[in-house]
N, C-alpha and C positions, 0 to 999 in steps of 0.2 A: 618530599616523599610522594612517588605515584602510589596510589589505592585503588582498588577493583574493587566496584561491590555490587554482589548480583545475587539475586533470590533464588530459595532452591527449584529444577526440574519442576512445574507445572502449578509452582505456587501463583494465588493470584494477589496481587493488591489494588485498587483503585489509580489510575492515572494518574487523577489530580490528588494523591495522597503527598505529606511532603516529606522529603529523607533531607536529615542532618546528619552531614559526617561533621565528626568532632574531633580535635587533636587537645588532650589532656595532660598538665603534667604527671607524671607515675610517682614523682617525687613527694607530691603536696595533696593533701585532705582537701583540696578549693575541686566541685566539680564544674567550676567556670573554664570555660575552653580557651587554647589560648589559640588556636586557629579553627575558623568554619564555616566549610560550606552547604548551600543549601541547593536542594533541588526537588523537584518532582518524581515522583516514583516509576511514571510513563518513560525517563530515560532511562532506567534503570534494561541492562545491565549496561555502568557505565565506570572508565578508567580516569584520573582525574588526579590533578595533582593539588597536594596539600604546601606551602609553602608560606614565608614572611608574608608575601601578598596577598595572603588572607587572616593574616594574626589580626588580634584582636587587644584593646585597650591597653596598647603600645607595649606588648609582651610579641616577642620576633621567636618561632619557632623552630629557629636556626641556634639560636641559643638555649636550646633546652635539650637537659642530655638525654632524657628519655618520656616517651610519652606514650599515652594507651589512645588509641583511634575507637573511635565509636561512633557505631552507625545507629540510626535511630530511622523507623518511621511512623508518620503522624499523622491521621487521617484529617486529625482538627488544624493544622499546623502550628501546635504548641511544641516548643521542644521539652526534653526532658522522656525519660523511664518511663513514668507514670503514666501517661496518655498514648504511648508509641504501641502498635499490634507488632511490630519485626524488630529485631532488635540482633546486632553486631558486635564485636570487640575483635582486637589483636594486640597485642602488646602486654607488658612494657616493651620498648626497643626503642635504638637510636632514631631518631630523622637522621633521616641519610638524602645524597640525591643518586644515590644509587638509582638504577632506570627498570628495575625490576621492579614489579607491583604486587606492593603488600596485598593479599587477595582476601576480602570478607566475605564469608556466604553469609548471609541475613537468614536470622531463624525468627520461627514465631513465640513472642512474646507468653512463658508457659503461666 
C-alpha cells in the first residue's frame, strides 16, 4: 500500500524529529505493528510504500484483511502515543497494491 504523509500548511517540526508509520491489525487488541517504517521528519512531505518488506516478527501484511495506518512523530525517537507531538491515522481498510496513496495529514498531538 502507497502512503503520503505530510504536515499541515506552515506547521513546524524539528528535522531530526523521528516519524513512525505503522501498519496495524483493525482486527486485534495487539497495538504491535505488523509493518514499519521509519524515518525523519526533515523528509517529510514523503510518499512511501508499506508492504511484506517491511512486516515485522514474521506477520506479512499481504495477509492481513484490514489494518489502521498510523503515523506518529517523536521528537525523543521512542515510538508509541505517549511521547509523539503529531500524530496520524486512516483506516480500517484493505492493504491493497492499488497505486493510489492513502493520504495522512499529521495533526498535533491535542
Amino acid at each position: 500500500m502507497t502512503v503520503e504523509v505530510s504536515l499541515p500548511e506552515g506547521a513546524t517540526v524539528a528535522a531530526t524529529d523521528t516519524v513512525f508509520i505503522l501498519a496495524r491489525n483493525a482486527a486485534s487488541d495487539s497495538r504491535m505493528p505488523i509493518a514499519v517504517q521509519r524515518l525523519q521528519a526533515g523528509q517529510l512531505p514523503v510518499t512511501l510504500r508499506l508492504d511484506d518488506s517491511n512486516s515485522m516478527a514474521g506477520q506479512k501484511l499481504s495477509a492481513t484483511e484490514s489494518v489502521l495506518v498510523v503515523v506518529q512523530v517523536s521528537p525523543t525517537g521512542t515510538p508509541g502515543e505517549a511521547g509523539a507531538t503529531w500524530l496520524g491515522q486512516a483506516g480500517p481498510l484493505a492493504p491493497s497494491a492499488d497505486l493510489s496513496p492513502l493520504q495522512i495529514l499529521l495533526q498535533p498531538k491535542g
